[in-house]
C-alpha positions in Angstrom: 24.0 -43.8 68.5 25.4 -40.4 67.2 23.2 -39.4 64.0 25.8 -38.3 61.2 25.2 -36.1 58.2 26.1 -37.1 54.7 29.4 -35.0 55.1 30.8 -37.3 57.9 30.0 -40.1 56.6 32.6 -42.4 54.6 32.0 -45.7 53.1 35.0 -47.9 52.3 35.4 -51.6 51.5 39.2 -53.6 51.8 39.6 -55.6 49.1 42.8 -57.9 48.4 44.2 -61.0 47.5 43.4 -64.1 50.3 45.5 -63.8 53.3 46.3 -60.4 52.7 45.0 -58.9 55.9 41.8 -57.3 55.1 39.9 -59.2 58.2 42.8 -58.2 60.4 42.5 -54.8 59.1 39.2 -54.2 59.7 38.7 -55.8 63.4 42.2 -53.3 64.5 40.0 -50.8 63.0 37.2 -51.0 65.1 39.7 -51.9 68.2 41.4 -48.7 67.0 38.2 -46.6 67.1 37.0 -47.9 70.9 34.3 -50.2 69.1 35.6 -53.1 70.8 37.6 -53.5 73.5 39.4 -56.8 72.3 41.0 -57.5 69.0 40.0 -60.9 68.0 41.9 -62.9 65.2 41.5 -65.1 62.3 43.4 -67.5 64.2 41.1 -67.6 67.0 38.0 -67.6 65.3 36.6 -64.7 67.2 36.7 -62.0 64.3 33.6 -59.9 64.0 33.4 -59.6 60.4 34.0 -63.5 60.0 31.4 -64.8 62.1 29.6 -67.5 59.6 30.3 -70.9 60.9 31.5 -72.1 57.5 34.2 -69.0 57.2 35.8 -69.9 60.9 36.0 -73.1 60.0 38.2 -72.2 56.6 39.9 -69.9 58.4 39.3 -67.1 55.6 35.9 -64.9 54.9 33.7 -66.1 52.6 31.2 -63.4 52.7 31.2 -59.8 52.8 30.7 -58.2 56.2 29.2 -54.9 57.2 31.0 -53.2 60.1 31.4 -49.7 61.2 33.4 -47.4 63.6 33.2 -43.8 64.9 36.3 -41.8 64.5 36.8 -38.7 65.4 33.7 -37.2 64.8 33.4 -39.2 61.6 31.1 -42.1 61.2 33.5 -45.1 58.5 31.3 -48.0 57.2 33.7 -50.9 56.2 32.8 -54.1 54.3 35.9 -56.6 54.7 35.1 -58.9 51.2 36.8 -62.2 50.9 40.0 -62.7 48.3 39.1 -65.6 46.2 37.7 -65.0 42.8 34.9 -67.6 43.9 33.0 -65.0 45.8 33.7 -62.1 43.5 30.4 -61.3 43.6 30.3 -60.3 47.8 33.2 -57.8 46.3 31.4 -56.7 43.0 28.2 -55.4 45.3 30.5 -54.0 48.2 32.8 -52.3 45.3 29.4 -51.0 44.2 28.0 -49.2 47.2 31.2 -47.8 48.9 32.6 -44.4 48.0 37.1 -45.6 48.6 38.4 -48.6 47.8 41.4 -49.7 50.6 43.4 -52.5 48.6 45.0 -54.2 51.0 48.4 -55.4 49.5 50.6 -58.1 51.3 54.0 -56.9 51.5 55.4 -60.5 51.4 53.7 -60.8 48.1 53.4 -57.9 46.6 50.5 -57.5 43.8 49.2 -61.1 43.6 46.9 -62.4 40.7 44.0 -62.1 43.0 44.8 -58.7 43.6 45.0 -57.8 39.3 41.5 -59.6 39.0 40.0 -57.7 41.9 41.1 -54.3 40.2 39.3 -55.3 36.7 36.1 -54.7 39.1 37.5 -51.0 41.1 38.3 -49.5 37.6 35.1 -50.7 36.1 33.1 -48.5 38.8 36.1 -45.6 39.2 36.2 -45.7 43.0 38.6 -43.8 44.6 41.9 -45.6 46.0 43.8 -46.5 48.5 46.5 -48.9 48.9 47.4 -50.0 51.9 50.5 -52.2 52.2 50.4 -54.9 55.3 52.2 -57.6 57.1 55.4 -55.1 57.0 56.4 -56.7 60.6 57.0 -60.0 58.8 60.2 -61.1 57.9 59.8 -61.8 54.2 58.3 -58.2 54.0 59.3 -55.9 50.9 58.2 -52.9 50.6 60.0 -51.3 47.9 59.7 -54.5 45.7 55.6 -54.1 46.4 55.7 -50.7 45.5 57.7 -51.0 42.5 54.8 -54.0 41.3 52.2 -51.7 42.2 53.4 -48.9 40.0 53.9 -51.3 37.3 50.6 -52.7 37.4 48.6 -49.4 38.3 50.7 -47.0 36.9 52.1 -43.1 38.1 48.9 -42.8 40.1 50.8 -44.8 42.8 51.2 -42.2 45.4 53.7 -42.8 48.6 52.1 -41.1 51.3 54.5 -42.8 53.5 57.5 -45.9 53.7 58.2 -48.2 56.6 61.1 -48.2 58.9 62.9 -51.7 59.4 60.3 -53.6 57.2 60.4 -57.1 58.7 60.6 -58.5 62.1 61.9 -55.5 63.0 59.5 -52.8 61.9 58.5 -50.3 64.0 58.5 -47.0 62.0 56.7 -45.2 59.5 58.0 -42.0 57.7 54.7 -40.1 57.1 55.7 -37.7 54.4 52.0 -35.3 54.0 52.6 -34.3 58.1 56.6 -34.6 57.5 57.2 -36.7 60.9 57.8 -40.1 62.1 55.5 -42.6 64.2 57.7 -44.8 66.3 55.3 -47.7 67.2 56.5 -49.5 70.9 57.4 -53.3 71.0 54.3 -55.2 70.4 52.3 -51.9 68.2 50.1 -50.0 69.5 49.9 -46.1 69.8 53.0 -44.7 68.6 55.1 -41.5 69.5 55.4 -38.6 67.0 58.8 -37.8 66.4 60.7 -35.9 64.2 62.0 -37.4 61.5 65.4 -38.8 62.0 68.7 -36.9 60.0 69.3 -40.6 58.4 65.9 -40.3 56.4 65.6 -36.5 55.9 67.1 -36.5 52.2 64.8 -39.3 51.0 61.6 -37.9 52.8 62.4 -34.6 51.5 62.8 -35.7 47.9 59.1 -37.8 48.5 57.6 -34.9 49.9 58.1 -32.6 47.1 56.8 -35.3 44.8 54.2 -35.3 46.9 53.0 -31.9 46.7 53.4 -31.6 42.9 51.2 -34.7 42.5 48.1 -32.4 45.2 49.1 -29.8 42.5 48.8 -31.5 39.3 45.2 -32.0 40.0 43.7 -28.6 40.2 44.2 -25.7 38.7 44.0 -23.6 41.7 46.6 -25.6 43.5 48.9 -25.3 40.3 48.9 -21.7 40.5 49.5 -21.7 44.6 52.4 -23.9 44.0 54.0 -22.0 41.2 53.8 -19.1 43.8 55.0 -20.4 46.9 56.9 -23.2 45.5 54.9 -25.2 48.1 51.6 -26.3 49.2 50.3 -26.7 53.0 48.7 -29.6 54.3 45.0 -28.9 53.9 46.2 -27.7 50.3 47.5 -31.3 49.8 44.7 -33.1 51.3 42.3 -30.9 48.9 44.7 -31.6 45.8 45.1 -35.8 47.0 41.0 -35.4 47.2 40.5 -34.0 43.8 43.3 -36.9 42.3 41.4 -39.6 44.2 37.9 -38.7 42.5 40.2 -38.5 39.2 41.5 -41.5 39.2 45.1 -39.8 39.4 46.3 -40.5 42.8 46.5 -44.1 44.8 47.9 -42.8 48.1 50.2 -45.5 49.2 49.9 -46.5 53.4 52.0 -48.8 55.6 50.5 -51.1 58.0 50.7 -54.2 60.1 47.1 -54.5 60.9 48.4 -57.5 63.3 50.1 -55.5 65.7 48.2 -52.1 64.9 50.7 -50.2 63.4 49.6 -47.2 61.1 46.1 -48.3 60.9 44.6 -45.2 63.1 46.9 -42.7 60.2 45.6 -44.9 58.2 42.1 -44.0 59.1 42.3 -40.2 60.0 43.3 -40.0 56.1 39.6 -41.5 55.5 38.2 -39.0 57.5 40.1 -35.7 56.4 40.9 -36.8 52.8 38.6 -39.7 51.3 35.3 -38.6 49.5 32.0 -38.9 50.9 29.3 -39.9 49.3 27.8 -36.4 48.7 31.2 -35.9 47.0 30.8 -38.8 44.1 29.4 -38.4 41.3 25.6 -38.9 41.0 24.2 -42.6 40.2 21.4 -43.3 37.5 18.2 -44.8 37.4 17.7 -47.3 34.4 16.2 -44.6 32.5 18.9 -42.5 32.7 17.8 -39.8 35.6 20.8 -38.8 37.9 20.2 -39.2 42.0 22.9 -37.1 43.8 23.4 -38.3 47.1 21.1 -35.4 48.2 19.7 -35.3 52.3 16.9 -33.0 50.9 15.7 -35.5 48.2 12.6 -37.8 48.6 14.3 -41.2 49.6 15.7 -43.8 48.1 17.3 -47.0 49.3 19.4 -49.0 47.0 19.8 -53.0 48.3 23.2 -54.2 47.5 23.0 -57.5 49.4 20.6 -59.8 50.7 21.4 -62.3 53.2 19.4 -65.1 55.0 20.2 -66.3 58.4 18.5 -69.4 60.1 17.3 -67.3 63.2 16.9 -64.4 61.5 15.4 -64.4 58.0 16.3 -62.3 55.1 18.2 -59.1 55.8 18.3 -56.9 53.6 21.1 -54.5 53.0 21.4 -50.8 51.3 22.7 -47.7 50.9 20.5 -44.8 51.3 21.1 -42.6 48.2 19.2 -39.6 49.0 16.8 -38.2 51.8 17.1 -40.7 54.9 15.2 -43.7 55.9 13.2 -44.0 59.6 11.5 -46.4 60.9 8.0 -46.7 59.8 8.5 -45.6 57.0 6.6 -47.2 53.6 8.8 -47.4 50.2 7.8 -48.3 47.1 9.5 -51.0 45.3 8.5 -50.5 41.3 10.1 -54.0 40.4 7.6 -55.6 42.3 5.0 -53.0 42.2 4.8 -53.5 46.0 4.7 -51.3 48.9 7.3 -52.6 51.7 7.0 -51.5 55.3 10.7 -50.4 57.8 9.7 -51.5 60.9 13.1 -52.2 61.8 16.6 -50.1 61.2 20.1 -51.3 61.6 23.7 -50.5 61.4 25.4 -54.2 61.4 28.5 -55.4 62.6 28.8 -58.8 61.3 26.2 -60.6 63.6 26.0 -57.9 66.1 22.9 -55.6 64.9 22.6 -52.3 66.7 18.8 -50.7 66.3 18.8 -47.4 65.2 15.5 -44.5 64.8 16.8 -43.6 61.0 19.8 -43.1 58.6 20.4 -40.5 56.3 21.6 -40.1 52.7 25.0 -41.3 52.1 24.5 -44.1 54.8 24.6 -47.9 55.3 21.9 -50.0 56.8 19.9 -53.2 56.9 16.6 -54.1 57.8 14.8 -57.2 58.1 11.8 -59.3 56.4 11.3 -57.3 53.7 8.4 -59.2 52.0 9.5 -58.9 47.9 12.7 -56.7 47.6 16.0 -58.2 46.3 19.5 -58.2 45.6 19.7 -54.5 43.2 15.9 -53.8 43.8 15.3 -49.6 44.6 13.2 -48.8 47.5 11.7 -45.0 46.7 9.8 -42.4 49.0 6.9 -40.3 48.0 8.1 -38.4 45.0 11.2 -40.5 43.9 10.5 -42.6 40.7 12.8 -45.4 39.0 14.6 -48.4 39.8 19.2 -47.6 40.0 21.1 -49.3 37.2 21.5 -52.6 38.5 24.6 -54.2 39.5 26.0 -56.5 37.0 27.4 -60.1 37.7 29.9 -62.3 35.7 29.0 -64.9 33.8 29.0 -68.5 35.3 32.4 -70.2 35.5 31.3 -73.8 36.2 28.4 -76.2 37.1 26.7 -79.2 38.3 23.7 -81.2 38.6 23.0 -81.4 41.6 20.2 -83.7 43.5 18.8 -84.4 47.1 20.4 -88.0 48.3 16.9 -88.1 49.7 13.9 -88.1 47.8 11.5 -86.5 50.0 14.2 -83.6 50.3 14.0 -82.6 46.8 11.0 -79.8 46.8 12.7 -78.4 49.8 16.0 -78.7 47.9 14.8 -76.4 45.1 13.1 -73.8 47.6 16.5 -73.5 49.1 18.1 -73.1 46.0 15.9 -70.2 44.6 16.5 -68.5 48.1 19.8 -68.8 47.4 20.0 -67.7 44.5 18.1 -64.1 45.8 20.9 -64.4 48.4 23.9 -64.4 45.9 23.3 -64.3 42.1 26.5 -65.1 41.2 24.9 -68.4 41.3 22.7 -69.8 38.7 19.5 -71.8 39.5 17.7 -73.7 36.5 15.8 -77.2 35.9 16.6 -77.8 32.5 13.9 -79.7 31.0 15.8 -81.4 28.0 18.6 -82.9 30.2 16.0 -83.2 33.2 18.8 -82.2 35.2 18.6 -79.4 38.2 21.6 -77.2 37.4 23.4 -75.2 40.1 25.8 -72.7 38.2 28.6 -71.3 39.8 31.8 -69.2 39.9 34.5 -72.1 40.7 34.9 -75.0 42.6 35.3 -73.5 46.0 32.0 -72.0 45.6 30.1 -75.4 45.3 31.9 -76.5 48.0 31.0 -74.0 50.2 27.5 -74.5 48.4 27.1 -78.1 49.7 28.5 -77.5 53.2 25.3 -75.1 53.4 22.9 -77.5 52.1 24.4 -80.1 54.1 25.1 -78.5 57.5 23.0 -75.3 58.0 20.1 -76.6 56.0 20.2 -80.5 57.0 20.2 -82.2 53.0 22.2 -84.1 52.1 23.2 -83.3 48.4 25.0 -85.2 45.8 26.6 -83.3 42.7 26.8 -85.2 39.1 28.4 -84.3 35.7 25.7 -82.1 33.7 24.4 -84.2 30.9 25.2 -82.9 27.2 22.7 -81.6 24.9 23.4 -83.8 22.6 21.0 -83.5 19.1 20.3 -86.8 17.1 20.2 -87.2 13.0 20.5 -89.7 10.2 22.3 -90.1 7.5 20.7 -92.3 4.4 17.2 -93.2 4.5 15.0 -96.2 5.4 12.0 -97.7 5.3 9.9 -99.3 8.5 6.6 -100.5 10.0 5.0 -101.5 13.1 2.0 -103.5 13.9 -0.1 -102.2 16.9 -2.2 -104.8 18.5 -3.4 -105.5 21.7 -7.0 -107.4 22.8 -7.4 -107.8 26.6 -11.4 -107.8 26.6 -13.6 -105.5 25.5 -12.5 -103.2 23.0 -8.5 -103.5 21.6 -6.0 -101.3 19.8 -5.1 -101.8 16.2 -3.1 -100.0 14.0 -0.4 -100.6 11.3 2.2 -97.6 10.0 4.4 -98.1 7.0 6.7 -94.9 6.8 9.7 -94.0 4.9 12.3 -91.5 7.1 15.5 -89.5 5.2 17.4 -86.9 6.3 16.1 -83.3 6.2 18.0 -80.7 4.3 17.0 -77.0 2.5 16.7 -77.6 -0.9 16.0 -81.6 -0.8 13.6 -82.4 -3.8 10.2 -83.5 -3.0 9.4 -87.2 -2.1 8.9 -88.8 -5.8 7.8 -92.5 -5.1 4.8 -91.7 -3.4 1.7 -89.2 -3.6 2.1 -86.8 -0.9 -1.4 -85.6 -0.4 -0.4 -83.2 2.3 2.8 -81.6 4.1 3.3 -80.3 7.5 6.8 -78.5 8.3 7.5 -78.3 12.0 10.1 -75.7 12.9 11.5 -78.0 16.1 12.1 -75.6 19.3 15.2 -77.4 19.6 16.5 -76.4 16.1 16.7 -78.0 12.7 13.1 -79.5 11.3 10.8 -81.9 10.9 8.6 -82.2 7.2 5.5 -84.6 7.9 4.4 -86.3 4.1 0.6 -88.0 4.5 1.1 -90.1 1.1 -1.8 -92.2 2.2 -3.9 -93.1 -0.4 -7.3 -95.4 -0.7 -8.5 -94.8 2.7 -6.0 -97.7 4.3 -5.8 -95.4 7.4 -8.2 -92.7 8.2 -7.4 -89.4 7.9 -8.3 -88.2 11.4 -5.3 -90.7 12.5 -2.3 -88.6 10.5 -2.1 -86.2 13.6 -1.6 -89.2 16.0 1.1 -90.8 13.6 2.2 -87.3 13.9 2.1 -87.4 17.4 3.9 -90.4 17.9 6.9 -89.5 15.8 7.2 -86.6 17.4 6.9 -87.8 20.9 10.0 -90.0 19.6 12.2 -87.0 18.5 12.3 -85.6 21.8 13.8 -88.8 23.0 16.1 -89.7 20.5 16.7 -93.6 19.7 20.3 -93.5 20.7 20.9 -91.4 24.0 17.8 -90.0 24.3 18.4 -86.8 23.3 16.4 -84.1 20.7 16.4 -85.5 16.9 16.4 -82.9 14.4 16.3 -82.8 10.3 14.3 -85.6 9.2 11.8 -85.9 6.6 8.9 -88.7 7.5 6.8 -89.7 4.7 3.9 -92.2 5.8 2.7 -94.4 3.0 0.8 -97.2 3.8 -0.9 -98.7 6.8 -3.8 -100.8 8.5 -7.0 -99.9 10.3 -9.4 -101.9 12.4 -13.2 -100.7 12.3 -13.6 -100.9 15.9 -10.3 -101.7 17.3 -8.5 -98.6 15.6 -8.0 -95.3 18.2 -5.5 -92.1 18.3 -3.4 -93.9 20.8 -3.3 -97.2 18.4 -1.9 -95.2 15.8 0.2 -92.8 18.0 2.4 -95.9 19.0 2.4 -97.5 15.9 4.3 -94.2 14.4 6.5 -93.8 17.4 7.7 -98.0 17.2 8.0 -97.6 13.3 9.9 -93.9 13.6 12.1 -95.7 16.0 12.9 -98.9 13.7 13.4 -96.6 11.0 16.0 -94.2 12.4 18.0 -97.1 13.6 18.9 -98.2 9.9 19.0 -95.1 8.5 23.0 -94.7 9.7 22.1 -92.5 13.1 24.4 -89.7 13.9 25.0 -88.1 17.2 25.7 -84.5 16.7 27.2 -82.7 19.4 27.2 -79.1 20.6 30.5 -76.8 19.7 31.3 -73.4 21.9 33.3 -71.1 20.2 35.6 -69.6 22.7 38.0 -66.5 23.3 40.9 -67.4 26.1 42.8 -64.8 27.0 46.1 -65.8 28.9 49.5 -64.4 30.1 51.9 -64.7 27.3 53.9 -66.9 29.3 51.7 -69.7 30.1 50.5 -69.1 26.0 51.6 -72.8 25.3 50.1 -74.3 28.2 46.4 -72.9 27.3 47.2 -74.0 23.8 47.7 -77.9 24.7 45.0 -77.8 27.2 43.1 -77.0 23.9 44.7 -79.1 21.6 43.7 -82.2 24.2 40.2 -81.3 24.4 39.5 -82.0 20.5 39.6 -78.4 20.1 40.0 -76.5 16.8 42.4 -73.5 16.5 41.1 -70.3 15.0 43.5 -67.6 15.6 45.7 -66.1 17.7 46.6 -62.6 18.7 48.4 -60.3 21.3 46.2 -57.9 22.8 47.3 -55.5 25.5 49.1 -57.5 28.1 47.7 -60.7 27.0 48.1 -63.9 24.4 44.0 -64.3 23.0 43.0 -67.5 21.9 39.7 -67.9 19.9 39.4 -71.6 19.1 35.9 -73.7 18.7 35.6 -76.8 21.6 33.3 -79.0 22.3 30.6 -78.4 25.1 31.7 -82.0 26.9 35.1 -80.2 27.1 34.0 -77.3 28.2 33.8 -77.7 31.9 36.8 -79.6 32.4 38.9 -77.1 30.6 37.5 -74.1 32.4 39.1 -75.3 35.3 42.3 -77.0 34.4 43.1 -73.1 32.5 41.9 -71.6 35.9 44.9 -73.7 37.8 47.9 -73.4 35.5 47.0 -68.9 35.0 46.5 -69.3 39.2 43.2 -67.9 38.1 44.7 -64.7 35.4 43.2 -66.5 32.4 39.4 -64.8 31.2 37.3 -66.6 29.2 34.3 -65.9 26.8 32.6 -68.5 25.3 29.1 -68.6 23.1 27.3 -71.3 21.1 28.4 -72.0 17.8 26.6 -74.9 16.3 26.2 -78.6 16.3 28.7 -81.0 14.6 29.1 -84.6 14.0 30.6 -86.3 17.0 33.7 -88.7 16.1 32.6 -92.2 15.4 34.3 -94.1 17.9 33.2 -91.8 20.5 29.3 -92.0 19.8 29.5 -96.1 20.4 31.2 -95.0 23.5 28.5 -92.2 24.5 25.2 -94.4 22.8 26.5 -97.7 24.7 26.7 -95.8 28.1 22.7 -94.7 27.6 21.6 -98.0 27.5 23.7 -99.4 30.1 22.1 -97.0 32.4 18.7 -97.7 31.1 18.7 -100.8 31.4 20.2 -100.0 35.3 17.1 -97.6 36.3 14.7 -100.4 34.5 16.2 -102.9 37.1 
């Protein structure tokens, strides 16, 4: 395979709403280019890019797939990225790496809501642009109603570049107003025939090709001045001025396509070549501490991996961008993350599953290489003189979760090696055991994703997984105080266990006076890691229990607060004051006494008025104004409490406090009535009473299933 410099080498990634065509797009692009010899279809199942068995069996990509076609002395990489928010983070990392953007509009649809969250993510980074508008052969398709959303969405820097001919079933023309002629595509598409354009269109193209060259001009001063002369520019003149607009930010050149019946897609492309930046043209990246790497062929070497992937077959590929120097193989790179040293012994350039070897790639280009032993997702592989690891890519936050357990017992270790593998694999999942709920919690971007999720566990991996509600985090408390004792005692031969606690327990509060009715001889205050406290009195007096068994009684009441008498959960802001008690000379031990506190702690807190207190999220919901009153009752029914409301921009923003156990449910009831335009920010607030009748609904439940799992 031809070796290409960092000049001829362009990076681009099609992004879009679902369905609008990027998968087409980018197998007529390779068909286009004499990669392949046969276009295959989403229909068929015989795509390159979609090749998982999970995304031919949606009918729709799920991940984001490397390709890459030679073109006229130009080498294009192309990642085709699926359209649902659920894998945003495929489209974050391939947003991240490539130097144009190609969002793929559908011209049936015009700018969809998956196509205004996509763009949060290309403005973010400042990627150059370029919009390409498909399915113009279909017979719902509108062009000028898509181009009118566009440039009400993304502003003047909507550029037309060119406009269809008979958009619809019909279509079979494209007015191409930088060269000033027409392509006439044949019945069916394919290679069309340059023509002049026709007298009908010649006012219309004239009038866009003169708005045109003064947006090239605007950009540059240069250009200004050369237009202002001639009262004109030429075509390399506007390609140089559309160049300089595109690293601005300025210019969105606007392309028509039917990827289906290849129509425009090779224009399309040669625009790419002659127009769209290289990476030696974008501005340099930074290292964490703040050093800039231009993309630089002289420069010691450094690989950047955007995307790990592991296949059955296969193991873990490894995907990057080589930011400076080049990369052969044999080569060793230091990884500073790990403090490791990681071997190439294998280069490739990938097109979906197909992996073509190559000897080595240079700056500006993208790879993969396999079984790299401890380099991630965002980890920087560096040559001899290169130092620092690239500002790392940043993922949203979490947008729902499960539980999530083996059906099979003997699956579960495996389970949770798979899980952390996936989690290397795409980390806009979450992974964590949390102890407190002694739940395994798989975090995720929406429903979809866990899907998807479980058909991997289930079909590529062979377990079987169930997913279950996460448990609250429920915190425990009292109310008045109350007094209790227990009686220890057990003889089964030999020596027994003795020992008698009488305690007093109230609740905890900054402030409280000190214990009156009894001596307290000493105090222990125990910050709780689960918030609030717990103030140990020893008021024992006389010698009735020894004093080497107060840090048992200790023990035992403690060993109670982290399993709370009502659902089990952590107990928080209670003051224990231990006041009397028995002791056996021989029979009396540590764990004698350790139960006797934990029984008489538990008899205690059940008549001193137990409270459930439950966690509150303070949230900020920012919605459409006109779906504004149906965020505001999906609130209002999930025991929420208003705090304000405000217009922001574009957008109604809600900040209201909700309970956790309403959390979930909400984040995906708002996600289906804003079709998935509603953002939400949430953080923990504090913990507040629960409502009465709803804690001898949530305490009866525990020990219903208690009594279940003892049985």
């Amino acid at each position: 395979m031809k070796a290409y410099d960092e000049k001829h080498i362009k990076n681009v990634v099609l992004i879009g709403s679902a369905k609008s065509g990027k998968t087409t797009l980018a197998e007529t692009m390779l068909f286009e280019a004499g990669i392949t010899n046969r276009r295959g279809t989403v229909e068929e199942k015989n795509t390159i890019s979609d090749y998982q068995e999970i995304e031919r069996e949606r009918g729709s990509s799920v991940y984001a797939s490397t390709l890459h076609t030679e073109w006229r002395d130009y080498k294009i990489n192309i990642i085709d990225t699926p359209g649902l928010d659920d894998f945003i983070g495929e489209v974050i990392t391939s947003i991240t790496v490539c130097d144009t953007v190609v969002l793929v509009l559908n011209a049936q649809n015009g700018v969809e809501v998956g196509t205004e969250v996509l763009w949060d993510y290309v403005d973010q980074y400042n990627k150059p642009t370029i919009l390409a508008v498909n399915q113009l052969d279909t017979d719902k398709a509108n062009f000028n109603q898509t181009l009118e959303e566009a440039k009400a969405f993304l502003g003047s820097a909507v550029t037309v570049m060119q406009y269809p001919l008979n958009a619809g079933l019909g279509f079979n023309g494209i007015i191409d107003l930088l060269k000033m002629v027409m392509y006439q595509f044949p019945t069916g598409g394919g290679k069309p025939e340059k023509l002049p354009i026709p007298d009908s269109e010649k006012e219309r193209a004239d009038a866009l090709h003169n708005e045109l060259v003064e947006k090239a001009a605007e950009n540059d001063e240069a250009l200004m001045e050369q237009y202002f002369e001639k009262g004109s520019l030429d075509e390399d003149e506007m390609r140089e001025g559309l160049r300089i607009g595109m690293m601005k930010h300025q210019v969105f050149p606007v392309f028509c396509l039917s990827a289906k019946k290849d129509m425009g897609t090779g224009r399309m492309m040669g625009f790419i070549d002659n127009v769209a930046p290289s990476a030696v043209d974008m501005p340099a990246g930074s290292t964490e501490d703040g050093h800039k790497v231009p993309c630089d062929p002289n420069a010691p070497t450094r690989l950047f991996i955007f995307k790990t992937l592991i296949e059955p077959h296969l193991g873990r590929l490894s995907f990057f961008k080589v930011l400076a120097g080049e990369v052969a193989i044999g080569m060793e790179l230091f990884n500073e993350k790990t403090n490791t040293t990681e071997r190439i012994s294998q280069l490739f350039i990938a097109d979906g599953k197909n992996r073509n070897p190559i000897e080595r790639l240079k700056a500006g280009d993208i790879g993969c290489t396999l079984k790299l032993k401890n380099t991630y997702t965002n980890h920087t592989l560096n040559g001899k003189g290169a130092k620092g690891s690239m500002q790392p890519i940043f993922f949203p936050a979490y947008k729902t979760r499960v539980a999530i357990i083996a059906k099979n017992k003997q699956d579960e270790e495996k389970l949770s090696e798979l899980l952390n593998e996936v989690h290397l694999e795409d980390q806009t999942i979450g992974i964590e055991y949390n102890q407190e709920l002694k739940q395994f919690i798989l975090e995720a971007q929406g429903e979809l994703h866990l899907a998807v999720m479980k058909w991997r566990l289930e079909n590529i991996s062979k377990i079987p997984v169930e997913f279950q509600k996460v448990r609250v985090p429920y915190r425990e408390t009292i109310q008045k105080a109350a007094l209790a004792s227990y009686r220890h005692k057990k003889q089964s031969g030999g020596a027994g266990q003795f020992g008698e606690v009488f305690l007093k327990i109230e609740p905890y509060y900054e402030g409280m006076p000190p214990v009156k009715e009894f001596p307290v001889r000493e105090t222990e205050i125990v910050d709780l890691p689960w918030g609030g406290k717990l103030v140990f009195n020893n008021c024992i007096v006389g010698g009735v229990i020894d004093a080497r068994f107060i840090p048992s009684i200790l023990k035992g009441v403690m060993e109670k607060m982290s399993q709370g008498p009502l659902t089990g959960s952590y107990v928080r802001d209670v003051r224990v004051s231990v006041y009397d008690g028995k002791m056996h000379p021989v029979d009396s031990n540590d764990i004698s006494f350790k139960i006797a506190g934990t029984m008489a702690f538990r008899d205690a807190f059940l008549q001193a008025e137990p409270l459930l207190l439950e966690p509150i999220q303070e949230v900020e919901v920012s919605v459409p104004a006109i779906i504004m009153g149906d965020a505001m009752t999906e609130l209002q029914i999930r025991r929420s409490i208003i705090l304000s409301m405000e217009s922001e921009k574009d957008a109604q923003v809600i900040r209201a406090r909700i309970p956790l156990a309403e959390l979930d449910k909400f984040l995906s009831a708002l996600r289906n009535i804003s079709q998935g335009r509603a953002k939400v920010r949430n953080h923990f607030a504090d913990y507040t009473p629960i409502p009465a009748e709803l804690q001898k609904r949530i305490t009866e439940e525990y020990h219903q299933l208690e009594m279940a799992e003892l049985h």
